[in-house]
N, CA, C and O atoms as a GROMACS GRO file, in nm:
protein
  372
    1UNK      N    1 -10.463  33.926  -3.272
    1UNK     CA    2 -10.422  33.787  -3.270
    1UNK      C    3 -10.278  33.778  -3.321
    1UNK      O    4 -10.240  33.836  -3.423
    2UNK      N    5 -10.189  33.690  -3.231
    2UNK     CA    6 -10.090  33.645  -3.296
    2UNK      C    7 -10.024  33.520  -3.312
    2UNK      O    8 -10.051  33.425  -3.238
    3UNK      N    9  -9.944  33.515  -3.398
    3UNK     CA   10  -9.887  33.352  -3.434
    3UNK      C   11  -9.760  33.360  -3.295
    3UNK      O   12  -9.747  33.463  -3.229
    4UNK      N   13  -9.703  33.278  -3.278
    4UNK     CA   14  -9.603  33.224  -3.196
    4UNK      C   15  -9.510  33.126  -3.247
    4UNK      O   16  -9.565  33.017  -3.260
    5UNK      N   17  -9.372  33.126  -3.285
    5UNK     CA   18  -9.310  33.019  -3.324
    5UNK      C   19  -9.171  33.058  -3.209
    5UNK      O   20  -9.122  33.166  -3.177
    6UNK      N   21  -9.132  32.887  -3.159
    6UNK     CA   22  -9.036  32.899  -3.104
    6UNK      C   23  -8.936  32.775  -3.112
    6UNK      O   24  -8.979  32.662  -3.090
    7UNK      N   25  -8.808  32.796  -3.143
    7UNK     CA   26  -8.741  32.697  -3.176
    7UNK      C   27  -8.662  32.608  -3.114
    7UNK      O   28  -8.561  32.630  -3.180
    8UNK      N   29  -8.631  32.521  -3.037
    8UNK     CA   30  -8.533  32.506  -2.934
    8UNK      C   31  -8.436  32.387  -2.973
    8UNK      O   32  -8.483  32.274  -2.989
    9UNK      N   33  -8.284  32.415  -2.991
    9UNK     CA   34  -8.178  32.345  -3.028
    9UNK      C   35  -8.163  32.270  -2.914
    9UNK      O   36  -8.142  32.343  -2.817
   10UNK      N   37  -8.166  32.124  -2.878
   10UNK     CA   38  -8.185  32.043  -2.776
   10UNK      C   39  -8.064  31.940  -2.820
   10UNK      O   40  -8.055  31.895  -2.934
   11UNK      N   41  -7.979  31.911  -2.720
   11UNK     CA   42  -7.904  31.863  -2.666
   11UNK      C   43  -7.971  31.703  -2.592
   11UNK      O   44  -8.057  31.705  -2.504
   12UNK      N   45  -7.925  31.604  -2.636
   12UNK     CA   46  -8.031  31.473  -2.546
   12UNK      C   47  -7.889  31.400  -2.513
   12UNK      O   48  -7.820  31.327  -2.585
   13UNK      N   49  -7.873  31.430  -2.420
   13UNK     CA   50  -7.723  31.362  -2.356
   13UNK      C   51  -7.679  31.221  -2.325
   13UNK      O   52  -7.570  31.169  -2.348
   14UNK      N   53  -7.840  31.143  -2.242
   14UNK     CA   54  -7.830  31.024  -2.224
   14UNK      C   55  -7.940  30.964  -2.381
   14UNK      O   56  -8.055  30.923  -2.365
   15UNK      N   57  -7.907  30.968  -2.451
   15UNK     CA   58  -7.945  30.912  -2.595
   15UNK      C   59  -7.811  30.832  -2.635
   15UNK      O   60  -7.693  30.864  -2.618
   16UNK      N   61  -7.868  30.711  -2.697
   16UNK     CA   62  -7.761  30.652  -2.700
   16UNK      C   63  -7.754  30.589  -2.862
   16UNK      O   64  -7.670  30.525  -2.924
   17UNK      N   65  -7.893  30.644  -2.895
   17UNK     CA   66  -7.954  30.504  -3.030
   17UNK      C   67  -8.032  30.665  -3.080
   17UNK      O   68  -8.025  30.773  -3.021
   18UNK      N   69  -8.113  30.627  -3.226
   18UNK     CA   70  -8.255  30.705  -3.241
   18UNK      C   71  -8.363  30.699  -3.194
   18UNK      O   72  -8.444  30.792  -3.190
   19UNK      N   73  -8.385  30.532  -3.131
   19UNK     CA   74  -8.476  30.462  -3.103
   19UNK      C   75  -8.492  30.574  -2.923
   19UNK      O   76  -8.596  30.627  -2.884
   20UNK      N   77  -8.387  30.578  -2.868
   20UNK     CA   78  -8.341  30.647  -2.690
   20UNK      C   79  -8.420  30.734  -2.769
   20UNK      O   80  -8.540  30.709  -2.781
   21UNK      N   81  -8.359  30.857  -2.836
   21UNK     CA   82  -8.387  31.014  -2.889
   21UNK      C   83  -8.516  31.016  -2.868
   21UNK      O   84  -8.571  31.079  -2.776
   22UNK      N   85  -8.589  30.927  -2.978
   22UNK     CA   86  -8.726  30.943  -3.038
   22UNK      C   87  -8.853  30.937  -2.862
   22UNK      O   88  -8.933  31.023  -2.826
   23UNK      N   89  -8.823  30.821  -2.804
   23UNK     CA   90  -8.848  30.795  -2.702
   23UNK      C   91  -8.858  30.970  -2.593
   23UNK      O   92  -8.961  31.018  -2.545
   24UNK      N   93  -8.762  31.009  -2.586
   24UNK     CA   94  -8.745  31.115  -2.498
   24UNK      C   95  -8.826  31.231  -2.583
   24UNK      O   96  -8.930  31.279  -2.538
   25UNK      N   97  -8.792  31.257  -2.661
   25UNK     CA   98  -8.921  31.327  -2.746
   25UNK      C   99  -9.042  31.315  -2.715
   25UNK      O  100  -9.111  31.400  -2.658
   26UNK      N  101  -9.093  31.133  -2.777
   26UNK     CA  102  -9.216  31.150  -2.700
   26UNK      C  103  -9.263  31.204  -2.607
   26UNK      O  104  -9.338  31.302  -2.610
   27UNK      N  105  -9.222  31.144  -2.508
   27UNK     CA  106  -9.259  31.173  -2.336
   27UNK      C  107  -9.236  31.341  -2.352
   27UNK      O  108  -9.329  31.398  -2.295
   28UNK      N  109  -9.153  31.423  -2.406
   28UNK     CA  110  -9.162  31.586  -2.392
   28UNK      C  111  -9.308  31.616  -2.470
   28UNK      O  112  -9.395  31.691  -2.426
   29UNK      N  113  -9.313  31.557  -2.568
   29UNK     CA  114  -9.441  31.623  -2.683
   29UNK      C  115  -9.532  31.565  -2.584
   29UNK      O  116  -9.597  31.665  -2.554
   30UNK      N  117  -9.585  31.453  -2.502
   30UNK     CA  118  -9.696  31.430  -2.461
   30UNK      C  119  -9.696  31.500  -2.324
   30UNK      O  120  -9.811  31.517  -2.282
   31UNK      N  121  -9.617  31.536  -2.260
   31UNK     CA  122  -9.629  31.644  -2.111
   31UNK      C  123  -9.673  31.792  -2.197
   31UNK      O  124  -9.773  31.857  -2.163
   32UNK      N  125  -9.595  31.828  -2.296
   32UNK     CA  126  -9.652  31.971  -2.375
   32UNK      C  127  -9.827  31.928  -2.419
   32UNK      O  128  -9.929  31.979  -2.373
   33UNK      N  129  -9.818  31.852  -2.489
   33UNK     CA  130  -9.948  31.861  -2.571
   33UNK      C  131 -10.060  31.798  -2.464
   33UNK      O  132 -10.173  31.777  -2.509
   34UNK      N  133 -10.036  31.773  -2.344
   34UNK     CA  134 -10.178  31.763  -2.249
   34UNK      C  135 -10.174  31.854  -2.178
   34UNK      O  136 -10.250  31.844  -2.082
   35UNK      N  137 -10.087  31.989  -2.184
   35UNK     CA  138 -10.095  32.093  -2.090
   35UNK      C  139 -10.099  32.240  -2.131
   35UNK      O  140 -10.128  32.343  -2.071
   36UNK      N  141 -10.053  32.210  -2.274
   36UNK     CA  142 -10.105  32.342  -2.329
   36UNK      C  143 -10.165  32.323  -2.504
   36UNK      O  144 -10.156  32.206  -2.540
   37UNK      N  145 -10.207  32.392  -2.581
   37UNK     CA  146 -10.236  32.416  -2.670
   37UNK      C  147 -10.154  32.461  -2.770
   37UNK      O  148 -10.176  32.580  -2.794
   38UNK      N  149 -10.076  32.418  -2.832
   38UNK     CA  150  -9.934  32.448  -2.927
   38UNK      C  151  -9.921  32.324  -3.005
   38UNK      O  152  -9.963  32.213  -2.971
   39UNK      N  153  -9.864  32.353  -3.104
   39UNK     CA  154  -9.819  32.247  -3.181
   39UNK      C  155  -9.720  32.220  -3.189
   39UNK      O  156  -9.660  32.327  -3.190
   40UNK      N  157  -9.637  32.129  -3.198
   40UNK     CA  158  -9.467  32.071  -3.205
   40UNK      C  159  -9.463  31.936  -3.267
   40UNK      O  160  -9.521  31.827  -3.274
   41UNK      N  161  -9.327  32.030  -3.322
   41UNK     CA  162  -9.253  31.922  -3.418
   41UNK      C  163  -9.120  31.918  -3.401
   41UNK      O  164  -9.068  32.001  -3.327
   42UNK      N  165  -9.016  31.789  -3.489
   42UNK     CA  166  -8.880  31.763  -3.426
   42UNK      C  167  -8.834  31.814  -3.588
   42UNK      O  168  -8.853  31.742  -3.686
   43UNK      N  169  -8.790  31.910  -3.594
   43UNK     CA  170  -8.784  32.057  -3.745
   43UNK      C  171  -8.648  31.968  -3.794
   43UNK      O  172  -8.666  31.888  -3.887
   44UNK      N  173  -8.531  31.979  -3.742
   44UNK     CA  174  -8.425  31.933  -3.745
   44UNK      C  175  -8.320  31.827  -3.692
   44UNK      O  176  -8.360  31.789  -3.583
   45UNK      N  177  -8.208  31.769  -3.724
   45UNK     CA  178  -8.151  31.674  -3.709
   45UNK      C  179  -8.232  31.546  -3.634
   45UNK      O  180  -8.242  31.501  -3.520
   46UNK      N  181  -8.266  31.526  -3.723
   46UNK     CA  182  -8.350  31.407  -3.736
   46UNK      C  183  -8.274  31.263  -3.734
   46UNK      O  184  -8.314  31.152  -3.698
   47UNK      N  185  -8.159  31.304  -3.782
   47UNK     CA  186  -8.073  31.180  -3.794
   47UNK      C  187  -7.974  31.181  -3.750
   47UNK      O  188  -7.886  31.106  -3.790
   48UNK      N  189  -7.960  31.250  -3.670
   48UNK     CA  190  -7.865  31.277  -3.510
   48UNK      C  191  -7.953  31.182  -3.368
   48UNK      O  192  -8.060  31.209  -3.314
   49UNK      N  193  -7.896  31.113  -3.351
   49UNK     CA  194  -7.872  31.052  -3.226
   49UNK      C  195  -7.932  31.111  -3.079
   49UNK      O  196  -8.038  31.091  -3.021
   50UNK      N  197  -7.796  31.205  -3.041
   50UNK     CA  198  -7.771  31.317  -2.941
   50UNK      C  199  -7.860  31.462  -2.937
   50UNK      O  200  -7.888  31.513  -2.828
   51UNK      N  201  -7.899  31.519  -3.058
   51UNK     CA  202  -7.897  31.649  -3.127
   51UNK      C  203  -8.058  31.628  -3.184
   51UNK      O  204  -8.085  31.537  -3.262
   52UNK      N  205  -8.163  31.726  -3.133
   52UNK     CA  206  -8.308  31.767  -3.230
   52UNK      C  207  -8.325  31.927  -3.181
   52UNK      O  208  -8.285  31.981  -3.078
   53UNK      N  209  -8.400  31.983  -3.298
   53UNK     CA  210  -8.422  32.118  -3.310
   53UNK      C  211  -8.568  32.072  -3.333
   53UNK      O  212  -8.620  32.016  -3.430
   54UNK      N  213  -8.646  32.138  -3.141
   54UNK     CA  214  -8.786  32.130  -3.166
   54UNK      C  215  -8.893  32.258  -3.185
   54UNK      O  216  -8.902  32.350  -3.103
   55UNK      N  217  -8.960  32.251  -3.289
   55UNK     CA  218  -9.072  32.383  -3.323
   55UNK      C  219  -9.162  32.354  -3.243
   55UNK      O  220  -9.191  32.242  -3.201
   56UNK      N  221  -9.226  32.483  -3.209
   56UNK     CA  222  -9.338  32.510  -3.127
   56UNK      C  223  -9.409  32.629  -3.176
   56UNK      O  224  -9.334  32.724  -3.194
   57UNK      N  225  -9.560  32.654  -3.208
   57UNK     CA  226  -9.615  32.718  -3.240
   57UNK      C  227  -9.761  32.749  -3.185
   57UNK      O  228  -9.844  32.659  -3.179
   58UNK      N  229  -9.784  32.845  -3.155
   58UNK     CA  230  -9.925  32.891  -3.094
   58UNK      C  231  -9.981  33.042  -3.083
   58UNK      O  232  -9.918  33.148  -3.071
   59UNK      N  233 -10.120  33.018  -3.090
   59UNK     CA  234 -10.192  33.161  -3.166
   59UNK      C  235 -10.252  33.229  -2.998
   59UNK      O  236 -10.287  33.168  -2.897
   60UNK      N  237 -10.247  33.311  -3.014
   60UNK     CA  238 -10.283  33.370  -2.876
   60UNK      C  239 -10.347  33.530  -2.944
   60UNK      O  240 -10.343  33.569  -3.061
   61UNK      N  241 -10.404  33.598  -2.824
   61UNK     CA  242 -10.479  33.727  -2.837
   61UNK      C  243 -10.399  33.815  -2.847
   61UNK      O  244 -10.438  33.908  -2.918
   62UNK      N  245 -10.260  33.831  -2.786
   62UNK     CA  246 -10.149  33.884  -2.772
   62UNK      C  247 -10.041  33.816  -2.778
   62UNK      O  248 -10.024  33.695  -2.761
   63UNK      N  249  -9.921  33.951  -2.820
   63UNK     CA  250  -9.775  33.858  -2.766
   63UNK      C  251  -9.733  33.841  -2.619
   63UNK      O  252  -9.630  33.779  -2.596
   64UNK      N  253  -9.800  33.888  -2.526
   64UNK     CA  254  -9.795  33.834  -2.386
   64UNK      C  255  -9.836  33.698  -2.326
   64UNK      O  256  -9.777  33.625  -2.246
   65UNK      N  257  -9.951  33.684  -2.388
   65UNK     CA  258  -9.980  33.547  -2.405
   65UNK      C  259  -9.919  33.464  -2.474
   65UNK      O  260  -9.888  33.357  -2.423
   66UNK      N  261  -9.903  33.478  -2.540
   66UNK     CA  262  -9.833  33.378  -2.619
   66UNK      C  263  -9.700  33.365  -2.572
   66UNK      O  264  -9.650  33.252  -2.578
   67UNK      N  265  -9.630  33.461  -2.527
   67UNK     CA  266  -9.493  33.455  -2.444
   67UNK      C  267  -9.469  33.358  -2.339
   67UNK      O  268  -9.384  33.273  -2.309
   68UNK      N  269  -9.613  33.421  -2.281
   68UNK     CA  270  -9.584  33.328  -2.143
   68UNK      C  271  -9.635  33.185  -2.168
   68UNK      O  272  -9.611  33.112  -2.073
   69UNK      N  273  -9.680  33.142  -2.241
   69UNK     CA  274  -9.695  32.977  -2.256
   69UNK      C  275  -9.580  32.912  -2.354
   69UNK      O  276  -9.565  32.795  -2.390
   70UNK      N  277  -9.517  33.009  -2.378
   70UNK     CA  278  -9.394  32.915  -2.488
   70UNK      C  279  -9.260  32.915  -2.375
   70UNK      O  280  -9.165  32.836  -2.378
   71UNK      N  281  -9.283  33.036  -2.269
   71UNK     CA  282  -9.180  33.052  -2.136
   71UNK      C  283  -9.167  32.899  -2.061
   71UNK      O  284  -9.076  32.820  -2.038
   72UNK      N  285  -9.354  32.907  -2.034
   72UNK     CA  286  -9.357  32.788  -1.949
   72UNK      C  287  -9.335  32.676  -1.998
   72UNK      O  288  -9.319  32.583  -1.919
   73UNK      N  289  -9.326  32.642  -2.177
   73UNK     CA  290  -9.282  32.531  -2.170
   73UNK      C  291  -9.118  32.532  -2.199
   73UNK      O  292  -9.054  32.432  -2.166
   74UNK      N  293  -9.053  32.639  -2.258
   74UNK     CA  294  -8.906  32.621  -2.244
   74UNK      C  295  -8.838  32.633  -2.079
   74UNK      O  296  -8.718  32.642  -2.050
   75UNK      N  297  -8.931  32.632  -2.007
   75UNK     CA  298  -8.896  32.629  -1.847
   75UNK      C  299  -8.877  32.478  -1.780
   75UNK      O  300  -8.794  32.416  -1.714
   76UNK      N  301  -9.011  32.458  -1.844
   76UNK     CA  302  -9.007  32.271  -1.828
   76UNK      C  303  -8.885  32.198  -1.869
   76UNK      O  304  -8.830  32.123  -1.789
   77UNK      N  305  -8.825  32.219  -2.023
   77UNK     CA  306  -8.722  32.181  -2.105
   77UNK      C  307  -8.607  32.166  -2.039
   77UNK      O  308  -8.531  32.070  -2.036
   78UNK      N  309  -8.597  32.330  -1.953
   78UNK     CA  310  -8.496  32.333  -1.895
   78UNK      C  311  -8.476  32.287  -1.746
   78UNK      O  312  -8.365  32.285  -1.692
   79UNK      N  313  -8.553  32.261  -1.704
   79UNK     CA  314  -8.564  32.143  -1.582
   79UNK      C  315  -8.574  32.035  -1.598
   79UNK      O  316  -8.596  31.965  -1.499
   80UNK      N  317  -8.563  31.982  -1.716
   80UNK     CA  318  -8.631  31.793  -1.743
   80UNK      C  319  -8.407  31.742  -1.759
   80UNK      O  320  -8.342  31.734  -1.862
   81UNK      N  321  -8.378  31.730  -1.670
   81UNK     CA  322  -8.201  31.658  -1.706
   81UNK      C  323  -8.222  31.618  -1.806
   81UNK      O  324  -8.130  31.659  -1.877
   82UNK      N  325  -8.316  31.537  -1.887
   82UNK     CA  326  -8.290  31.419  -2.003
   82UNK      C  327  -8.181  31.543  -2.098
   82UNK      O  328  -8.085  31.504  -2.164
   83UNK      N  329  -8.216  31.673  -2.088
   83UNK     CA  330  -8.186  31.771  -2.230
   83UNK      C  331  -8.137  31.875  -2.191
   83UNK      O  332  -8.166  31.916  -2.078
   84UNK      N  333  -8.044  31.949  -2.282
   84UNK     CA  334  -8.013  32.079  -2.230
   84UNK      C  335  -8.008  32.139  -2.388
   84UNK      O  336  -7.953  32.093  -2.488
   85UNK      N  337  -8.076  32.243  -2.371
   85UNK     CA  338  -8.102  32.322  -2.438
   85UNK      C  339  -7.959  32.425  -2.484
   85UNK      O  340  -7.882  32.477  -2.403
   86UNK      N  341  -7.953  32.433  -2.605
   86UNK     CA  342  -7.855  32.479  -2.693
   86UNK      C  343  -7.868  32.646  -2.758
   86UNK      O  344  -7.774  32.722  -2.734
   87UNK      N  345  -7.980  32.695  -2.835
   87UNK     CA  346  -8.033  32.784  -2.872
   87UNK      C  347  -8.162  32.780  -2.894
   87UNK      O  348  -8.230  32.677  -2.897
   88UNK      N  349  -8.214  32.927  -2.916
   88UNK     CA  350  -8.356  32.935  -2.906
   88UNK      C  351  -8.357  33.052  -2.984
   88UNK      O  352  -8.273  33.140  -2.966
   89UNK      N  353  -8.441  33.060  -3.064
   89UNK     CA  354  -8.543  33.128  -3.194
   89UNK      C  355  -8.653  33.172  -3.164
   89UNK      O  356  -8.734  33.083  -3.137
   90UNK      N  357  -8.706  33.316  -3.156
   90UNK     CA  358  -8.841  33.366  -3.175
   90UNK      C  359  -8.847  33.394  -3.309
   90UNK      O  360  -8.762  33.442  -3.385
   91UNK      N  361  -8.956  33.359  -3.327
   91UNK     CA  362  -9.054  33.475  -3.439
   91UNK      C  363  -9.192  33.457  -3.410
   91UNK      O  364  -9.240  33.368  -3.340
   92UNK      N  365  -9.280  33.592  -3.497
   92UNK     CA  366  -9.394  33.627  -3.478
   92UNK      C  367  -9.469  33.672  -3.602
   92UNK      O  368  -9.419  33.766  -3.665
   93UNK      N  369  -9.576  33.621  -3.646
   93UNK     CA  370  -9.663  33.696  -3.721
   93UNK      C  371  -9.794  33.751  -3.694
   93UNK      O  372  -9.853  33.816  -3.780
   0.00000   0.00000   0.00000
């Protein structure tokens, strides 16, 4: 068994307020969390506007598994225009 953490420095371009930000968040956490099994949170700049650093975490049988469902959702990320992705963080326990 392993843990999965993945971090993604997100860019929200058409954000204009916190109120825009928070909004576009939502709608990402609720397409993730009815399609896979992971947990997420908004880790950093919280009080940035433009700018969130989102965690993602999930336990799988392997690190293959677990790879490929943190792939498919930084795949989504990177197809959704609202965001463009900045940097990205693995770790594993």
């Amino acid at each position: 068994m392993i843990i999965a953490f993945r971090s993604l420095d997100i860019f929200i371009g058409e954000s204009h307020s916190l109120k825009e930000k928070r909004q576009v968040l939502r709608r990402i956490k609720d397409i993730i969390k009815s399609r896979f099994n992971v947990s997420f949170a908004e880790i950093d700049f919280q009080d940035k506007w433009q700018r969130s650093k989102l965690g993602l975490v999930t336990i799988a049988m392997d690190r293959l598994d677990a790879d490929k469902r943190l792939d498919t959702i930084q795949k989504i990320l990177e197809e959704d225009d609202r965001v463009s992705i900045l940097d990205i963080e693995r770790e594993y326990l």
